[in-house]
MDTraj code that builds the backbone (N, CA, C; nanometers):
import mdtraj as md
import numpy as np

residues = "UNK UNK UNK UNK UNK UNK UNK UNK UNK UNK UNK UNK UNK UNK UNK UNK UNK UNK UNK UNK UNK UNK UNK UNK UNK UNK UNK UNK UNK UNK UNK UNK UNK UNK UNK UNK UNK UNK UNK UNK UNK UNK UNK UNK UNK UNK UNK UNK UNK UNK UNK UNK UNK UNK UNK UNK UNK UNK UNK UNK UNK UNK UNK UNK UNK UNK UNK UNK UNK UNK UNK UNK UNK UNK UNK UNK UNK UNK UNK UNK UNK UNK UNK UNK UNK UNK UNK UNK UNK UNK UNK UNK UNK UNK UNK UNK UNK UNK UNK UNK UNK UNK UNK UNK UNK UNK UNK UNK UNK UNK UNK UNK UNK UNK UNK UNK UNK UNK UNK UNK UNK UNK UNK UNK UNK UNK UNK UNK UNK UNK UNK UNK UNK UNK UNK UNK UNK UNK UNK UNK UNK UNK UNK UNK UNK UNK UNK UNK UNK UNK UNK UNK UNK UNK UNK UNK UNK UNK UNK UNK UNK UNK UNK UNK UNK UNK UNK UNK UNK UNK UNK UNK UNK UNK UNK UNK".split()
xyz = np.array([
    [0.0851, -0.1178, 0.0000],
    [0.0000, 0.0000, 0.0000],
    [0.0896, 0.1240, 0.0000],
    [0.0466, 0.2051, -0.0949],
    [0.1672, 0.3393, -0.1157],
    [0.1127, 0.4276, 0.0260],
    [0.0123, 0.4683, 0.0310],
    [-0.0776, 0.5284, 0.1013],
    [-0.1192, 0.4928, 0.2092],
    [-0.1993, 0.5203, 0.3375],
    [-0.2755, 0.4788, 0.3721],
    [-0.4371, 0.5431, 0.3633],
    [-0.5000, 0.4675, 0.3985],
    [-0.6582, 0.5021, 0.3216],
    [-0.6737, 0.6847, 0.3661],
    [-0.6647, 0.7331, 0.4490],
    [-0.7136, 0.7972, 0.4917],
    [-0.6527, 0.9606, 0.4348],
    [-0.4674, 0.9217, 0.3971],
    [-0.4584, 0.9749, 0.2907],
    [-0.5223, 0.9944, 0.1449],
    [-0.5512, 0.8451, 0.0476],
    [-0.5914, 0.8833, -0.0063],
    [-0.7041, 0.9493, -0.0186],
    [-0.8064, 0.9341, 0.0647],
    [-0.9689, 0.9990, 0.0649],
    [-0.9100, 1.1257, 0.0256],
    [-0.8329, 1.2114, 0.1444],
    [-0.7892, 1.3131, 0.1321],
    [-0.7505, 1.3671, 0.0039],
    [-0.6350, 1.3059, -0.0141],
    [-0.5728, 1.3459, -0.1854],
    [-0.7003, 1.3440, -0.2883],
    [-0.7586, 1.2399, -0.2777],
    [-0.8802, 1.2393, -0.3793],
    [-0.9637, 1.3653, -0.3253],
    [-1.0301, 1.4090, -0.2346],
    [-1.1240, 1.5062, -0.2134],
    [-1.1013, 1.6286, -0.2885],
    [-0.9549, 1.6398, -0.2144],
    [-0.8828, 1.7743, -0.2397],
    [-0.8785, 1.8026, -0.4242],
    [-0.8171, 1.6887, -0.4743],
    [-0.7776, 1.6531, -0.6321],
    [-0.9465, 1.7129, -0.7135],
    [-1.0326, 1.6556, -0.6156],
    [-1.1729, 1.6784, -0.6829],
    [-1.2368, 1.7537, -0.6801],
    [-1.2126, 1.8589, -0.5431],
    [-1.2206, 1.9921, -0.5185],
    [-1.1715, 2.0512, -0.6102],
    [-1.0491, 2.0812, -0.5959],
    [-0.9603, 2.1377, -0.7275],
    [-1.0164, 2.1542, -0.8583],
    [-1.0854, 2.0412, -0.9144],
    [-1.0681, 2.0074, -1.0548],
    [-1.2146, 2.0650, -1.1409],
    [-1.3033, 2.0821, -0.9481],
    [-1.4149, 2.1819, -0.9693],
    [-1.4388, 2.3004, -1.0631],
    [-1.3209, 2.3580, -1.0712],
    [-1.2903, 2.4686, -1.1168],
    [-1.2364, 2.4682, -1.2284],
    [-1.2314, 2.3387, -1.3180],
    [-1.1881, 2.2837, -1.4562],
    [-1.3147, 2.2635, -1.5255],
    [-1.3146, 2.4009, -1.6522],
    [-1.4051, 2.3979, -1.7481],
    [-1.5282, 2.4632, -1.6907],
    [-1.6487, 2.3891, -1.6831],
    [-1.7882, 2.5084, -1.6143],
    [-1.7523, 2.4334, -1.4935],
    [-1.7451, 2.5326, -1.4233],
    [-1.7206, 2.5193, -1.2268],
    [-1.8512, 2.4447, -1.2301],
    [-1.8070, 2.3474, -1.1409],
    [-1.9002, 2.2204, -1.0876],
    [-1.8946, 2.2503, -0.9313],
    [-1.8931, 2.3565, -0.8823],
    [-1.8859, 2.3834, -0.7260],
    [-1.9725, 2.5377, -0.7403],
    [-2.0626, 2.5582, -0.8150],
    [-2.1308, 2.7087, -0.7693],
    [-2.2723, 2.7195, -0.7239],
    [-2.3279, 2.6169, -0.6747],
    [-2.4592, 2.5855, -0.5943],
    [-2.4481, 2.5386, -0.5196],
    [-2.5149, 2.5583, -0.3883],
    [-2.5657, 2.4735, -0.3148],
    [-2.5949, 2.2652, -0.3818],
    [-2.6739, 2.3032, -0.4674],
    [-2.6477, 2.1653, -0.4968],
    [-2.5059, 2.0548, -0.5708],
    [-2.3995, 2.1790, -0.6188],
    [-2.3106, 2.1444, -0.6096],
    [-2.2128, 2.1302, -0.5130],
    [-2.2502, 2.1842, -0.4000],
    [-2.2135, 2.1624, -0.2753],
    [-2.2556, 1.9896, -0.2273],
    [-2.3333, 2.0050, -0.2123],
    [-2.4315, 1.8847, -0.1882],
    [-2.3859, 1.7829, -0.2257],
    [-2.3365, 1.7314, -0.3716],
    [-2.3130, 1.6730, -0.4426],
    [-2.1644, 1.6137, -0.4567],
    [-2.0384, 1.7454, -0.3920],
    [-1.9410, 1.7041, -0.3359],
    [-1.9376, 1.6228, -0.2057],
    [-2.0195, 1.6536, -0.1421],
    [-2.0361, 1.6388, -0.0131],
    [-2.0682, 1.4602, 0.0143],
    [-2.1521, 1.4512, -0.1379],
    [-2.1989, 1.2993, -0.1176],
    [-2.1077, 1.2139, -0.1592],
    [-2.0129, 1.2827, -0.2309],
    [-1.8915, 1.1624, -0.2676],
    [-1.7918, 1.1936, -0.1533],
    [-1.7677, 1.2564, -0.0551],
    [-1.7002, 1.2645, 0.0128],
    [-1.7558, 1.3356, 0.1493],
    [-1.7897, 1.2033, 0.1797],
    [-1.8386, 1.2442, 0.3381],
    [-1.7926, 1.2929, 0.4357],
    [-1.7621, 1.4059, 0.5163],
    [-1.6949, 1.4725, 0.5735],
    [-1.8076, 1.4472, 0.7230],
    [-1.6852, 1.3989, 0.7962],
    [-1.7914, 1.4024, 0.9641],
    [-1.7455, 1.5849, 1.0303],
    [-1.8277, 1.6126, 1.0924],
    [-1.8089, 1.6992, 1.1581],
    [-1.8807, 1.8425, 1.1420],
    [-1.8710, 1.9517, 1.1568],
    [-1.9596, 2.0391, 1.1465],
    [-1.9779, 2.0931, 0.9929],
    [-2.0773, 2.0967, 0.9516],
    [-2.1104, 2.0932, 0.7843],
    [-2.2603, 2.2136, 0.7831],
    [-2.2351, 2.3995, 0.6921],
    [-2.3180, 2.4272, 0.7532],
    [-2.4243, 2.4598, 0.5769],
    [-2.3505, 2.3873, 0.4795],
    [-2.4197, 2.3964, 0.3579],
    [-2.4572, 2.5245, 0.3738],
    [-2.4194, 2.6095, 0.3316],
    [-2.4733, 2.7900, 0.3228],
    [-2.3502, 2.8219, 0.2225],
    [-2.3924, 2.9404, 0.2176],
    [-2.3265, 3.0189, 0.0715],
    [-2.1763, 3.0594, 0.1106],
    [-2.1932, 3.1034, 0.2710],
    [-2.0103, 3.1304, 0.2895],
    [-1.9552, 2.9779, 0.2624],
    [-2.0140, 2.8928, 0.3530],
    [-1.9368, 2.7801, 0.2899],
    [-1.8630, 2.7087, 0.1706],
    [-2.0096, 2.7539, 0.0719],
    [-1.9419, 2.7520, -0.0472],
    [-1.8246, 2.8535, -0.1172],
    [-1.8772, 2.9249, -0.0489],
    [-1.7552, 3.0514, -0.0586],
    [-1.6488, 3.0052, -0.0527],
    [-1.6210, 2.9968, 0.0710],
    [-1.4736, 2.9628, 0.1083],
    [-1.4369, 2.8511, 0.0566],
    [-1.5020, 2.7267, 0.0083],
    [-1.4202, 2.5855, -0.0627],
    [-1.4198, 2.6483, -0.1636],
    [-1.4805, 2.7161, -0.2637],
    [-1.4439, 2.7946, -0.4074],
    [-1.3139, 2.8931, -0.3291],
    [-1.2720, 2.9878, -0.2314],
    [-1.1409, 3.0226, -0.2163],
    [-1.0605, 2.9464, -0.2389],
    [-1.0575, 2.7963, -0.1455],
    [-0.9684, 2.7211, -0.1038],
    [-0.9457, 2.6431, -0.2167],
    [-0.9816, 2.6698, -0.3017],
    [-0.9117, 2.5541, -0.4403],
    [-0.7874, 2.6252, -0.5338],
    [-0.7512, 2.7422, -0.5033],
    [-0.6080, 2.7605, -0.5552],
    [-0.5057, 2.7348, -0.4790],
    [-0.5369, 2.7528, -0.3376],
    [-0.4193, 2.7139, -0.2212],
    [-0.4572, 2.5520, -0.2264],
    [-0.4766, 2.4167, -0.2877],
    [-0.4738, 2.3480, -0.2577],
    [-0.4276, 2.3079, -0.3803],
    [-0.4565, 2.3534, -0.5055],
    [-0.3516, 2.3092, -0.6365],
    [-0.2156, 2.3606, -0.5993],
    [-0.1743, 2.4766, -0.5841],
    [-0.0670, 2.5194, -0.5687],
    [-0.0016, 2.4231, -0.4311],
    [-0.0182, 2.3981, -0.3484],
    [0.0447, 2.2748, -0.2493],
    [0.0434, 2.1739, -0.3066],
    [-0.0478, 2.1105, -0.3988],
    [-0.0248, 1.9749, -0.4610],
    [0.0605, 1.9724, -0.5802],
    [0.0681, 2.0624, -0.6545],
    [0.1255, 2.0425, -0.7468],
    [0.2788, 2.1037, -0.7323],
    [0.3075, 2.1665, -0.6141],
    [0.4633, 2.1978, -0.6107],
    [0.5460, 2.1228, -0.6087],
    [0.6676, 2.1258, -0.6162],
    [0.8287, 2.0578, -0.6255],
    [0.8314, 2.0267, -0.4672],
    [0.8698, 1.9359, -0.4150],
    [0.8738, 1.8867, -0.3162],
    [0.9270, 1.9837, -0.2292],
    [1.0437, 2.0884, -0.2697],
    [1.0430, 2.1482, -0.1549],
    [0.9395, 2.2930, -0.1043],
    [0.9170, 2.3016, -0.2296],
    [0.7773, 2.4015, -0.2091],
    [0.6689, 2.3344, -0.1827],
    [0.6411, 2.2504, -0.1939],
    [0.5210, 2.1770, -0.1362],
    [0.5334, 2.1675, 0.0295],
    [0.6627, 2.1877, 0.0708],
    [0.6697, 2.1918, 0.2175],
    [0.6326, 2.3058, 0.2681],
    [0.7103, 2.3953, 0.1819],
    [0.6539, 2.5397, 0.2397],
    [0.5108, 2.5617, 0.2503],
    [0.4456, 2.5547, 0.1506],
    [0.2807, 2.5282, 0.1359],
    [0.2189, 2.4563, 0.2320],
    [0.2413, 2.3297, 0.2619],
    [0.2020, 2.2610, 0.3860],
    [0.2594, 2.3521, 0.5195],
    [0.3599, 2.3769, 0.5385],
    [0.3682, 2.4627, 0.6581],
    [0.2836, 2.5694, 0.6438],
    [0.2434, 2.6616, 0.5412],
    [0.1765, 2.8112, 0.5883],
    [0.0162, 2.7237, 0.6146],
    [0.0019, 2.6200, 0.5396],
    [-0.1659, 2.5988, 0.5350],
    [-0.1270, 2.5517, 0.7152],
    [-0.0822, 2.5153, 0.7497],
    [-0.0824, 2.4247, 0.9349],
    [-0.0655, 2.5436, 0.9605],
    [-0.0027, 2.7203, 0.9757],
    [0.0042, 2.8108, 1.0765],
    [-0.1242, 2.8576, 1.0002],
    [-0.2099, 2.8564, 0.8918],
    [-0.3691, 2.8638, 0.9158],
    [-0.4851, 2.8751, 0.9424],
    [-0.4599, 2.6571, 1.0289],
    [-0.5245, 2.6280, 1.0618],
    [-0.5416, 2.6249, 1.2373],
    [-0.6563, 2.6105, 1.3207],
    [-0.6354, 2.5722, 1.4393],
    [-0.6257, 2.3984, 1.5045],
    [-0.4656, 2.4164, 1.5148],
    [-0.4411, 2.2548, 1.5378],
    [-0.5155, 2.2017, 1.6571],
    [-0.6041, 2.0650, 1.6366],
    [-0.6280, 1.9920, 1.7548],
    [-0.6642, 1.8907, 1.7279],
    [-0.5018, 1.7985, 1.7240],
    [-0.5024, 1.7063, 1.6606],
    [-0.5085, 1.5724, 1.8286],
    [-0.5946, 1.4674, 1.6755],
    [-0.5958, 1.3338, 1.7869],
    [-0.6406, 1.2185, 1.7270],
    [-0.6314, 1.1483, 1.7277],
    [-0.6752, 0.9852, 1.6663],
    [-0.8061, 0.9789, 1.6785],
    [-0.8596, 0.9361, 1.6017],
    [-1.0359, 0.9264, 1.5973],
    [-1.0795, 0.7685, 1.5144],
    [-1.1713, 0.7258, 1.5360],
    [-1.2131, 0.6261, 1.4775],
    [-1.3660, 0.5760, 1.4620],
    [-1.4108, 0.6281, 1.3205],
    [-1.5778, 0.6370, 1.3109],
    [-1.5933, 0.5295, 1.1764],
    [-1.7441, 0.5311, 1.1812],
    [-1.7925, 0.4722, 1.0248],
    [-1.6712, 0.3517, 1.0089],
    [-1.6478, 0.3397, 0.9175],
    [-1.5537, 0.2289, 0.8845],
    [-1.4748, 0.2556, 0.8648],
    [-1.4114, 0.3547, 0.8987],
    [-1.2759, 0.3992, 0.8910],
    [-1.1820, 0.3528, 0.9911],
    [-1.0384, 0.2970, 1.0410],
    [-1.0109, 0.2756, 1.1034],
    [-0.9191, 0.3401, 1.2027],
    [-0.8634, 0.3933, 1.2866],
    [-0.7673, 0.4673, 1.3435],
    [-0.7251, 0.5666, 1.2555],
    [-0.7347, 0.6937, 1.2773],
    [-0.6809, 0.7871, 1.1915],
    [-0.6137, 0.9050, 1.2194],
    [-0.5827, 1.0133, 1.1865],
    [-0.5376, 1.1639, 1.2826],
    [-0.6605, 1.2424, 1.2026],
    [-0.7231, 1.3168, 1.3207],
    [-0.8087, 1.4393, 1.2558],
    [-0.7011, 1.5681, 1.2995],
    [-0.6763, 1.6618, 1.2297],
    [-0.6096, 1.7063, 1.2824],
    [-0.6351, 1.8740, 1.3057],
    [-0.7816, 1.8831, 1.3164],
    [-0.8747, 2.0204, 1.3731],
    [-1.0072, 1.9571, 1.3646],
    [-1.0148, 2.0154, 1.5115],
    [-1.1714, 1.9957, 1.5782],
    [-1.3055, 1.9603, 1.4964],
    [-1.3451, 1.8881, 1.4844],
    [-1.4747, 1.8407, 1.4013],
    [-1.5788, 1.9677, 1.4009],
    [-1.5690, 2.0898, 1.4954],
    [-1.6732, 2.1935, 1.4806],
    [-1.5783, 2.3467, 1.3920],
    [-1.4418, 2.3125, 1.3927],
    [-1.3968, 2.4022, 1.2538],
    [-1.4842, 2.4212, 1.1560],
    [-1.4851, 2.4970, 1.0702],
    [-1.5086, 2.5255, 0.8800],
    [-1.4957, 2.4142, 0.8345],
    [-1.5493, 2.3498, 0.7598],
    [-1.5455, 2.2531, 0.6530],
    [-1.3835, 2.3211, 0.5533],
    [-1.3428, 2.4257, 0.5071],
    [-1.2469, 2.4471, 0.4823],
    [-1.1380, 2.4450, 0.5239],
    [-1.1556, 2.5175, 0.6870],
    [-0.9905, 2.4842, 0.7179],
    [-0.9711, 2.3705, 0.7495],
    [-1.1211, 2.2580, 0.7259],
    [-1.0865, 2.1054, 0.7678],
    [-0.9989, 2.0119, 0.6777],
    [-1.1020, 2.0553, 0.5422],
    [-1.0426, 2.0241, 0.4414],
    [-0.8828, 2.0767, 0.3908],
    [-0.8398, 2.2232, 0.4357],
    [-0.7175, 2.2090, 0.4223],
    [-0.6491, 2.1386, 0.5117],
    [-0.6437, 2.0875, 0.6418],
    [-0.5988, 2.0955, 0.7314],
    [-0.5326, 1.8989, 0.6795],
    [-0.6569, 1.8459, 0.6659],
    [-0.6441, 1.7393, 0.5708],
    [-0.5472, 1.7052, 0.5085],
    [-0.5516, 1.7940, 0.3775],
    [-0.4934, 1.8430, 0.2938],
    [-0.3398, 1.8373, 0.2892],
    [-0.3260, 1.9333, 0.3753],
    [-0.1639, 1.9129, 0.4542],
    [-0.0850, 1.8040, 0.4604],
    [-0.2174, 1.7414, 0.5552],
    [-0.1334, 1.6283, 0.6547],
    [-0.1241, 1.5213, 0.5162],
    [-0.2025, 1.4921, 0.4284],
    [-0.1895, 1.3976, 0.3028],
    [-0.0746, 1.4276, 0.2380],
    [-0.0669, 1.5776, 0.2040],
    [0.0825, 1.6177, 0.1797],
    [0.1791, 1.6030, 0.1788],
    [0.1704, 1.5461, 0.3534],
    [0.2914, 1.5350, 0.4322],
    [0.3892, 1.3671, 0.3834],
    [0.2581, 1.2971, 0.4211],
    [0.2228, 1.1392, 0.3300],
    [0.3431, 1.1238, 0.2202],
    [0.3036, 1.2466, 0.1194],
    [0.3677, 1.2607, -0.0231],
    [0.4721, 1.3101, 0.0058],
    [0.5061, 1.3803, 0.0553],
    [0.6553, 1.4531, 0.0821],
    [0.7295, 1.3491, 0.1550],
    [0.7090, 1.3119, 0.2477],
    [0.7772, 1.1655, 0.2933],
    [0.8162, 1.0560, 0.2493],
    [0.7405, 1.0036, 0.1812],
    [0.7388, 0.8944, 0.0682],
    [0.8257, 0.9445, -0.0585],
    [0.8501, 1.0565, -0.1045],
    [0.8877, 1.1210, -0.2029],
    [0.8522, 1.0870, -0.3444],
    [0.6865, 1.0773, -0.3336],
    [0.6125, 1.0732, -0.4526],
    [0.5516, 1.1711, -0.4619],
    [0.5557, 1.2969, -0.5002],
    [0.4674, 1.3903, -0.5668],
    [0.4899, 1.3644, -0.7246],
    [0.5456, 1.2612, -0.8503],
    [0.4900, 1.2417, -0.9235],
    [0.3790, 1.2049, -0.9391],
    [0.3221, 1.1202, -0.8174],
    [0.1923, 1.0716, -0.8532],
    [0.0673, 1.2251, -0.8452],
    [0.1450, 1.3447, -0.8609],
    [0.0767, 1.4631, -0.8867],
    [0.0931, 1.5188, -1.0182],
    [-0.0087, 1.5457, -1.0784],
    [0.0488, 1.6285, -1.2220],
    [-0.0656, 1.7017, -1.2220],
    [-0.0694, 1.7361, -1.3929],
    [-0.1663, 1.8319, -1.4432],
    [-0.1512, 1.7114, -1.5848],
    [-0.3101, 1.7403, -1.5996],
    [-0.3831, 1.6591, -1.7096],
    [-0.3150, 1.6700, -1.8005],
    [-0.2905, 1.5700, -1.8501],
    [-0.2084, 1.5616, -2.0419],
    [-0.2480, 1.6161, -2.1403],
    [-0.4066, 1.6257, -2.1153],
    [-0.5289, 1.6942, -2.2341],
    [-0.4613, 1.8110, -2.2470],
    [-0.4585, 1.8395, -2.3959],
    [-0.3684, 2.0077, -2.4108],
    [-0.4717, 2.1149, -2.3417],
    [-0.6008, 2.0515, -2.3845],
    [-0.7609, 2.1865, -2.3045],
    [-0.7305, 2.1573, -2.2000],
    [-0.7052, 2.0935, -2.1206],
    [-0.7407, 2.0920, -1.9906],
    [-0.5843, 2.1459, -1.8203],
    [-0.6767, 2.1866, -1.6966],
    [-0.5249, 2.1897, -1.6634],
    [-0.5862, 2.1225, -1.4903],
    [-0.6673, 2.0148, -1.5328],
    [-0.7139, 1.9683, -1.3903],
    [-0.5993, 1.8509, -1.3505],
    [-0.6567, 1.8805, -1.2294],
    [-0.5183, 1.7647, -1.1270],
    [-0.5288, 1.6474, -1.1813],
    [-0.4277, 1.5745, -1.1831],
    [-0.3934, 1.3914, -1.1793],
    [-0.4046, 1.3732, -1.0625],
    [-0.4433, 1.2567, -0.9968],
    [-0.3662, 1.2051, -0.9108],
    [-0.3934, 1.0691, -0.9264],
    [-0.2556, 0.9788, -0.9578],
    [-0.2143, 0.8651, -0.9890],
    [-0.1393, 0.7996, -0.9170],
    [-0.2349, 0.7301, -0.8474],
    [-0.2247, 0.5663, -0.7347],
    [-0.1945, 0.4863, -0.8475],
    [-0.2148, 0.4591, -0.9523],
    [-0.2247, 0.2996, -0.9942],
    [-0.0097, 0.2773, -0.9876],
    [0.0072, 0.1142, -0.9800],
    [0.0912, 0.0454, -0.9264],
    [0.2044, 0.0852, -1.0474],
    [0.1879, 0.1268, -1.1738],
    [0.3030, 0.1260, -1.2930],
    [0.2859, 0.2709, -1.3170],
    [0.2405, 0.3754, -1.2533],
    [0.2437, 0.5618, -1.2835],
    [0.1754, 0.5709, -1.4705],
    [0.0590, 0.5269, -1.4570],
    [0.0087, 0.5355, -1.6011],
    [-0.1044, 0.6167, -1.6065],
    [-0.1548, 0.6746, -1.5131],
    [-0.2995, 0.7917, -1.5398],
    [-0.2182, 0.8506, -1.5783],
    [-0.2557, 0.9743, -1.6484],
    [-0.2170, 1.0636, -1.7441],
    [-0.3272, 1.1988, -1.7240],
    [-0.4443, 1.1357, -1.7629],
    [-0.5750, 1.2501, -1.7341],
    [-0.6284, 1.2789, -1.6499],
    [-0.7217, 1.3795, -1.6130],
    [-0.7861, 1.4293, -1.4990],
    [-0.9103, 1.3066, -1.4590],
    [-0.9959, 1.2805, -1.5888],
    [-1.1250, 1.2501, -1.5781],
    [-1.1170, 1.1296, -1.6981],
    [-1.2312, 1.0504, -1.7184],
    [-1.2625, 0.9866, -1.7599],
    [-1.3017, 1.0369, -1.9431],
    [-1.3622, 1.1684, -1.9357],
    [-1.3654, 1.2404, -2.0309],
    [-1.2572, 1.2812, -2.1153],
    [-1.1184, 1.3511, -2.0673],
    [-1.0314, 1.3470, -2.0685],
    [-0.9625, 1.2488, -2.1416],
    [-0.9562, 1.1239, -2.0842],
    [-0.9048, 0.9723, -2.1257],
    [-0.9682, 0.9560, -2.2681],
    [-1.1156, 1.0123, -2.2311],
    [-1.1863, 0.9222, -2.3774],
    [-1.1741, 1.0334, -2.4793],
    [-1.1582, 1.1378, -2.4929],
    [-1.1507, 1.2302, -2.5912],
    [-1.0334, 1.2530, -2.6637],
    [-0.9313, 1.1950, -2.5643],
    [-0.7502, 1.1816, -2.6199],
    [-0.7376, 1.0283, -2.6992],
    [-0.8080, 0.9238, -2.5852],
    [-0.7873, 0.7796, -2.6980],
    [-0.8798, 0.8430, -2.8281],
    [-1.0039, 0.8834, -2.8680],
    [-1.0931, 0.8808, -3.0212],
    [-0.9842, 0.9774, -3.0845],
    [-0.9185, 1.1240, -3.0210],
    [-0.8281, 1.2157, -3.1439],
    [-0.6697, 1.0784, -3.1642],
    [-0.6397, 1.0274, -3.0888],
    [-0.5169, 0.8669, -3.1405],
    [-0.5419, 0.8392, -3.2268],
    [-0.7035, 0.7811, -3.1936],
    [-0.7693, 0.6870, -3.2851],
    [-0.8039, 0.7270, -3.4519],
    [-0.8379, 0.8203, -3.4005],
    [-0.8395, 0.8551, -3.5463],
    [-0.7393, 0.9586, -3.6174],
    [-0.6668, 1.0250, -3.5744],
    [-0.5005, 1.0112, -3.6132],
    [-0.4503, 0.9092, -3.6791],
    [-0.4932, 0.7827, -3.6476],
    [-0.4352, 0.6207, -3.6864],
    [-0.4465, 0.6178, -3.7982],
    [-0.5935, 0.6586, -3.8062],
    [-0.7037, 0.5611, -3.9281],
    [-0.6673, 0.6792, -4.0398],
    [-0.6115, 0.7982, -4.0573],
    [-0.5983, 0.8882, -4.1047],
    [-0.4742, 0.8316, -4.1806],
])
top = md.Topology()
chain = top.add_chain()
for i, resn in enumerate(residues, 1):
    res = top.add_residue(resn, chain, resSeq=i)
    for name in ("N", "CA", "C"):
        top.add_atom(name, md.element.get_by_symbol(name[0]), res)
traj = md.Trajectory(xyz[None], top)
């Protein structure tokens, strides 16, 4: 396991947060709120209102710019997002998740939770010294996050869309 789970949720949230903001923003309603929310269940204080959305539409350039830096700027980035946040960190264990670090109070912002997250997944990557498994989409249109778990470093694209719109212009390049 490169990861452990609780990183990846993280990396994925954040990656999907981010990528919100690739092409027509998929984060500017309430029901696009909603809708993040259901692929990524967040325990703790959640107040669905418009600052909320506010602030996760702030928080998606400070979270590309930490993911996608050079390892040693990615440290710096993880350090300013932790002087931030308000640390109160502790092992928790809910739902099926197993032993984990939360590392700010479950009644924080959904944002500085999610950065706070964020960070600590970071940290994961900076340790391990894989931030390749970070990029920016191969698609020449596009400039949404990668993030590539699989075992041989072969995602390439953001999305599924992405994937399929680059294999049909191959494809028919070929047949040409």
């Amino acid at each position: 396991m490169l990861f452990t789970d609780d990183t990846v949720e993280a990396l994925r949230a954040a990656v999907h947060l981010i990528n919100t903001a690739e092409g027509p923003d998929a984060l500017e309603t309430p029901d696009d709120l909603e809708a993040f929310l259901d692929t990524f269940p967040y325990t703790g204080r959640i107040d669905r209102d418009a600052e909320e959305l506010r602030t996760l539409r702030a928080l998606r350039p400070q979270l590309r710019a930490m993911l996608l830096a050079p390892r040693d700027d990615m440290v710096e980035e993880v350090n300013r997002a932790l002087r931030e946040v308000t640390l109160d960190a502790r092992l928790v264990r809910h739902d099926d998740a197993d032993w984990h670090l939360h590392a700010v109070s479950d009644d924080r912002p959904l944002a500085e939770r999610i950065l706070a997250e964020t960070a600590m997944a970071a940290i994961d990557v900076i340790r391990a010294d894989e931030g390749s498994r970070l990029a920016v989409c191969a698609d020449d249109d596009c400039d949404g996050v990668v993030l590539d778990l699989s075992r041989n470093r072969s995602r390439r694209y953001c999305s599924t869309a992405c994937t399929n719109r680059n294999a049909v212009a191959a494809y028919r390049a070929r047949r040409r």
